[in-house]
C-alpha positions as CSV (number, residue, x, y, z in Angstrom):
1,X,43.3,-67.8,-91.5
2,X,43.7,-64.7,-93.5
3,X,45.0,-61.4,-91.5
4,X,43.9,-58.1,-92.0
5,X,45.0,-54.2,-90.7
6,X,43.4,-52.3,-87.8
7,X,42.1,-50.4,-90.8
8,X,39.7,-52.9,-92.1
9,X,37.8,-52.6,-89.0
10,X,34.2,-50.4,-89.4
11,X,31.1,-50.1,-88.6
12,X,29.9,-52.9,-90.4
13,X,32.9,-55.7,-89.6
14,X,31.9,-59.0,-87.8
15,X,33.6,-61.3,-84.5
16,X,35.8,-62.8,-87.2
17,X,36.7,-59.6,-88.7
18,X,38.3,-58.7,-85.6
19,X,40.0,-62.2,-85.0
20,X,41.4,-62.0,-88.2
21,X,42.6,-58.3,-87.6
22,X,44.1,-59.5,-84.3
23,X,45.9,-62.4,-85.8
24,X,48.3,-59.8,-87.5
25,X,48.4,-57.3,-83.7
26,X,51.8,-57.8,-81.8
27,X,49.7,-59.3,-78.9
28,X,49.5,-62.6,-81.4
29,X,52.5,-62.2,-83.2
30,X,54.8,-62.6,-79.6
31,X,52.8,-65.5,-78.9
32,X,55.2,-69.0,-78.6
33,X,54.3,-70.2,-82.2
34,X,52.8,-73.2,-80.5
35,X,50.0,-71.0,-78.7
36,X,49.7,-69.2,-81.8
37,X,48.9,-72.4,-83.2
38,X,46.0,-73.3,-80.5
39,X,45.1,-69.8,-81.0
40,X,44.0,-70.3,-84.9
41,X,42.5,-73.3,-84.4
42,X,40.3,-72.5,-81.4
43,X,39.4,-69.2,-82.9
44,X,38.5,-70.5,-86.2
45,X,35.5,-72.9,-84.1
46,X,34.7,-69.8,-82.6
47,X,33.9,-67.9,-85.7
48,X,32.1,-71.3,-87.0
49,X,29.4,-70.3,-84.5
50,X,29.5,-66.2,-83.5
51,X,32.1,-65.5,-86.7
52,X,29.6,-63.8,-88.8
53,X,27.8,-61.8,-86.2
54,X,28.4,-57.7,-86.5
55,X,30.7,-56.6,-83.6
56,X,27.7,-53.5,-82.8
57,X,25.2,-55.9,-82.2
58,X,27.4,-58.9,-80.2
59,X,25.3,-59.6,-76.8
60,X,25.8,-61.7,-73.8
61,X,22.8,-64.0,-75.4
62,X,24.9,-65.0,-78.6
63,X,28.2,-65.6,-76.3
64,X,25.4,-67.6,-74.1
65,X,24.8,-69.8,-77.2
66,X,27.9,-69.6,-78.3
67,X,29.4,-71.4,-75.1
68,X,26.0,-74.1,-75.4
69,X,27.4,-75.1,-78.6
70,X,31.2,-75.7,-77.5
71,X,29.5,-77.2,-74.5
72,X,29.2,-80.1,-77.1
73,X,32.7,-81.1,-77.5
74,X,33.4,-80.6,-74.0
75,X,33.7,-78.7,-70.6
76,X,37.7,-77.9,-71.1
77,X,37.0,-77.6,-75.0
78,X,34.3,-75.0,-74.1
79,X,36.6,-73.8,-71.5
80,X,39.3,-72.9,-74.1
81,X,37.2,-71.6,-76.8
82,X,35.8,-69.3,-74.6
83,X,38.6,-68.0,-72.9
84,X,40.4,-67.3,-76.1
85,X,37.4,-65.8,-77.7
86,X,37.8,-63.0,-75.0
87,X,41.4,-62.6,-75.9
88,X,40.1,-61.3,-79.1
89,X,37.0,-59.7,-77.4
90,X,39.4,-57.7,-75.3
91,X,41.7,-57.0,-77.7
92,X,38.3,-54.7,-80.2
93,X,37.2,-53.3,-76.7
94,X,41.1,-51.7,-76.5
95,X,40.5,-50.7,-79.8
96,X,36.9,-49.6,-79.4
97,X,35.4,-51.1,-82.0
98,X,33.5,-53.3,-79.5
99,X,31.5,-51.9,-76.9
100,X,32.0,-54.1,-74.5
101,X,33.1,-58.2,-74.0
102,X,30.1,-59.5,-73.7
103,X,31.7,-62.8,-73.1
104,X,33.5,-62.2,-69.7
105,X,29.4,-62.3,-68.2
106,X,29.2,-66.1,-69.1
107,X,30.0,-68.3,-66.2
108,X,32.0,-71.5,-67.2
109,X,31.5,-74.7,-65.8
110,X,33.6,-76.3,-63.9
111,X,35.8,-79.4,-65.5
112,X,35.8,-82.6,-63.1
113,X,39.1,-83.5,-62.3
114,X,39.8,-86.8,-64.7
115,X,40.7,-89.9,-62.5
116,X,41.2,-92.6,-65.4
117,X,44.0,-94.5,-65.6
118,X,45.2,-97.3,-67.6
119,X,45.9,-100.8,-66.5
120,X,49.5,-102.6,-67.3
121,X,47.4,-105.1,-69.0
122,X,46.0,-102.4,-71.2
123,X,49.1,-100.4,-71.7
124,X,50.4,-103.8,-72.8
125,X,47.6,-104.4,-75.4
126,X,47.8,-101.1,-76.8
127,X,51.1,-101.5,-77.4
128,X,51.6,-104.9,-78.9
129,X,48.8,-103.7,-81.6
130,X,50.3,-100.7,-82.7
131,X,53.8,-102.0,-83.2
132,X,52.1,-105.1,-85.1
133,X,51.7,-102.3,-87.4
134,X,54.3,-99.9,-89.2
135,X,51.9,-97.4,-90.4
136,X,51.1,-97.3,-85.7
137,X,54.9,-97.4,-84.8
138,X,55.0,-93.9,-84.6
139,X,51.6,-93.2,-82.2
140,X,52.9,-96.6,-80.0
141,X,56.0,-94.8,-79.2
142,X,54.5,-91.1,-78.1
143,X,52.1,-93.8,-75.7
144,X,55.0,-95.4,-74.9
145,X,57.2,-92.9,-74.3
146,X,54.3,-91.0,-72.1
147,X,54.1,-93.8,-70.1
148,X,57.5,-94.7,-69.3
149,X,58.5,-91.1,-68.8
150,X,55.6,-90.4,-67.2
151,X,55.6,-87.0,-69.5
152,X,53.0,-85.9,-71.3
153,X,51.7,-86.4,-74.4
154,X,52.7,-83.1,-76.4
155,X,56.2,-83.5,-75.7
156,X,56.9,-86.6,-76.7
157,X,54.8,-86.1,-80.1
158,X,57.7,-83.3,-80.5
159,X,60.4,-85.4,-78.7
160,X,63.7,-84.7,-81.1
161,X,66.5,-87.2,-81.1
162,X,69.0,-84.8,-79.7
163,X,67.2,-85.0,-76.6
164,X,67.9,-89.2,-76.3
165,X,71.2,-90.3,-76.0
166,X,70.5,-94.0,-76.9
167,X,74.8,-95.2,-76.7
168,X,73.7,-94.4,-72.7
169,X,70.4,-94.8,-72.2
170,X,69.1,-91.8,-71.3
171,X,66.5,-88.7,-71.9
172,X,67.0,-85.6,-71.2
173,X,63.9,-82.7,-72.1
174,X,63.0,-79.1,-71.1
175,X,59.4,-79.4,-70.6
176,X,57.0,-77.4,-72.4
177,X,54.7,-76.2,-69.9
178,X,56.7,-75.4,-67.1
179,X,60.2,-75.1,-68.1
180,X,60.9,-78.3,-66.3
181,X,64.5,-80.0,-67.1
182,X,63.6,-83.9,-66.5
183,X,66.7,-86.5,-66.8
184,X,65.9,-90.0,-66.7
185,X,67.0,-93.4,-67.9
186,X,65.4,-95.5,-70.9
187,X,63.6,-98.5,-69.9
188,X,65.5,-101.6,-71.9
189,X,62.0,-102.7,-73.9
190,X,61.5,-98.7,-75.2
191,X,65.2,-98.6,-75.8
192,X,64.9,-101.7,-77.9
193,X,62.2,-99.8,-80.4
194,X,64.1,-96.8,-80.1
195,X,67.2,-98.6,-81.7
196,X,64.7,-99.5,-84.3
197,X,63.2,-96.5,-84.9
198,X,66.2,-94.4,-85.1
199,X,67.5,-96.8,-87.8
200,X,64.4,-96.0,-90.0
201,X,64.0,-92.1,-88.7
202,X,67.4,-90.8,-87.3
203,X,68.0,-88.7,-90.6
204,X,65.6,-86.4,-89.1
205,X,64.8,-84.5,-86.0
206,X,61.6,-85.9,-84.8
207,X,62.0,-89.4,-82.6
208,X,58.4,-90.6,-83.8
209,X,57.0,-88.3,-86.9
210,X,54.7,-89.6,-89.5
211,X,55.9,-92.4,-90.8
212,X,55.1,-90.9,-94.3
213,X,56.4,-87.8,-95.8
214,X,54.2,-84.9,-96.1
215,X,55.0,-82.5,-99.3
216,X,58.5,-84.2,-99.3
217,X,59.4,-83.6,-95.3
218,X,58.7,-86.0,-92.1
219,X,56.3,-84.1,-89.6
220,X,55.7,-84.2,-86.0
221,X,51.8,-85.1,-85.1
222,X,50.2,-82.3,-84.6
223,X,48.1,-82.5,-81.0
224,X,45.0,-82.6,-83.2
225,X,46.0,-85.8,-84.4
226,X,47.1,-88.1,-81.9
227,X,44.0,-89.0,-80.1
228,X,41.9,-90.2,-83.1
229,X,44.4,-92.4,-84.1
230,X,45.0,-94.0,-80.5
231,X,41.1,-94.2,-80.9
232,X,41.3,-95.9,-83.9
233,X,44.0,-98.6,-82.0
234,X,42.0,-98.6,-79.1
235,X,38.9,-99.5,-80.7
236,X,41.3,-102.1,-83.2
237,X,41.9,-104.4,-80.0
238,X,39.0,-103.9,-77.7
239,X,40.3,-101.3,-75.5
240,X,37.6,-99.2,-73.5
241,X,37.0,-96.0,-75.3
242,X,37.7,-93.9,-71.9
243,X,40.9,-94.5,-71.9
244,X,43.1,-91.7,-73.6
245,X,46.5,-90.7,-74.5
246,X,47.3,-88.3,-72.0
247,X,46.3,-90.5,-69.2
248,X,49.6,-92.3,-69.5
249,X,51.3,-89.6,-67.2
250,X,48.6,-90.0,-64.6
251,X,48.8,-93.2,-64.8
252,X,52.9,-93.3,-65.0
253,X,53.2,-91.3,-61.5
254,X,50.4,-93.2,-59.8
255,X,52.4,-96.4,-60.2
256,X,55.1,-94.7,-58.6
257,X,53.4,-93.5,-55.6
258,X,51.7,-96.7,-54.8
259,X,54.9,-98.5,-55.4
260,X,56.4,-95.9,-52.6
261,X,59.0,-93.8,-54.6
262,X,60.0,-91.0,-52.7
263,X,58.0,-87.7,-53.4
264,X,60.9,-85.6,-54.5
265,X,62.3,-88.7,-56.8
266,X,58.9,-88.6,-58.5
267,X,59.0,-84.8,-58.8
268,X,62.7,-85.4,-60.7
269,X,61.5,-87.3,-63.1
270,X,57.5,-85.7,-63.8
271,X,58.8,-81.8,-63.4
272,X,56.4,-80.7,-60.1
273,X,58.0,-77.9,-58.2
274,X,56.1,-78.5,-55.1
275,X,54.8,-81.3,-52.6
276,X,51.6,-79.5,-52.9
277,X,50.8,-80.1,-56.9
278,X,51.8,-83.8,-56.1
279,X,48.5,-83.9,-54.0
280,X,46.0,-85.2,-56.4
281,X,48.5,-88.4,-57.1
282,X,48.5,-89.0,-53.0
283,X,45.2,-88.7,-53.0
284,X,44.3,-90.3,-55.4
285,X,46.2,-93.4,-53.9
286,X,45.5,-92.8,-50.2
287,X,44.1,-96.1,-49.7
């Protein structure tokens, strides 16, 4: 999305006037580049709906609407959108070109915890279909990898191969979220297809990119990506359409509880810093 200067701004410039004015502020430009990333996207389905309205006559009714709309994609999507939105919102009231955020009135709804989980049978499946198929190696090993790690989804679609030391059988990775450092070993099926995919990918960094070149370069997924394509797997062999990509960690630490690893083994390995934000899992499992 373009940028522009603080200068731009007047009496006549619009909602994405002002994001485009704060996508060039410090505030953005300190932002890790992967929440500037979900920034610009997020913000650029904001200005799809309340882009074009003037920032003089912006009311709680349009941010009302506004919300409706991304209502449509989702509670969490609608979640994000909107909390992002008054980022930006906040950002023209410092600078007074805004009156006020109109968009800190709307109440939210509440996202229902997500319970789904994936059989072995399914992971099983899933898998089997997408490494019948080069052009799916790639998306079988970020599910795979998910799973076995019991990590999620995002950092394995970024995984680099200087974090898997395949002579020993073994993963080390700094979580993105939390800072986590997670050690683990490599289950002997997933270290099979990682032989096989470092043969065909270990000249560059990512451990399961495109498995064509974009403008000359191997890419990592973006996290835009990944869950049409499992879609389009899922729906390939018969799979429920509930079922989604990021489920494999739930799923992953689940397993563990019920099969009675200790707590603080299962916190090594998933990167919880506390009994407490284990609780869903035990819950989840109590019977």
């Amino acid at each position: 999305m373009e940028r522009k200067s603080i200068a731009t701004l007047n009496g006549k410039s619009t909602v994405e006037d002002l994001v485009k004015v704060y996508m060039g502020s410090p505030q953005y430009l300190t932002l890790r580049s992967k929440s500037q990333r979900n920034y610009e996207y997020n913000l650029s389905r904001a200005c799809n709906t309340i882009g074009h309205i003037k920032l003089k006559s912006l009311c709680v009714s349009d941010c009302k609407n506004a919300y409706q709309e991304w209502l449509r994609s989702g509670i969490r999507t609608a979640n994000i959108i909107s909390t992002i939105t008054s980022v930006v919102l906040n950002f023209g009231e410092e600078l007074e070109v805004l009156p006020k955020n109109p968009m800190r009135l709307i109440s939210k709804m509440k996202e229902k915890p997500r319970k789904v989980m994936w059989t072995q049978d399914q992971v099983r499946v899933f898998l089997d279909h997408a490494y019948a198929d080069f052009k799916w190696r790639s998306i079988g090993l970020i599910v795979h990898m998910a799973y076995e790690f019991a990590q999620r989804v995002g950092d394995m679609r970024l995984l680099e191969w200087s974090n898997v030391n395949l002579e020993e059988g073994t993963l080390h990775l700094v979580q993105s979220k939390k800072r986590a450092e997670v050690s683990m070993p490599i289950e002997q099926n997933l270290l099979k297809m990682l032989h096989k995919q470092e043969k065909d990918f270990g000249f560059q960094k990512y451990v399961a990119p495109h498995v064509q070149p974009k403008n000359g370069a191997y890419k990592a997924y973006t996290e835009n990506e990944v869950s049409p394509l499992v879609n389009t797997i899922k729906s390939a062999c018969g799979l429920p359409m509930e079922l989604q990509a990021m489920d494999m960690r739930r799923t992953a630490i689940t397993e563990m509880v019920e099969a009675g690893v200790d707590t603080t083994q299962i916190m090594s390995v998933s990167g919880h810093n506390s009994p407490n934000s284990m609780s869903p899992y035990l819950k989840h499992t109590y019977a």
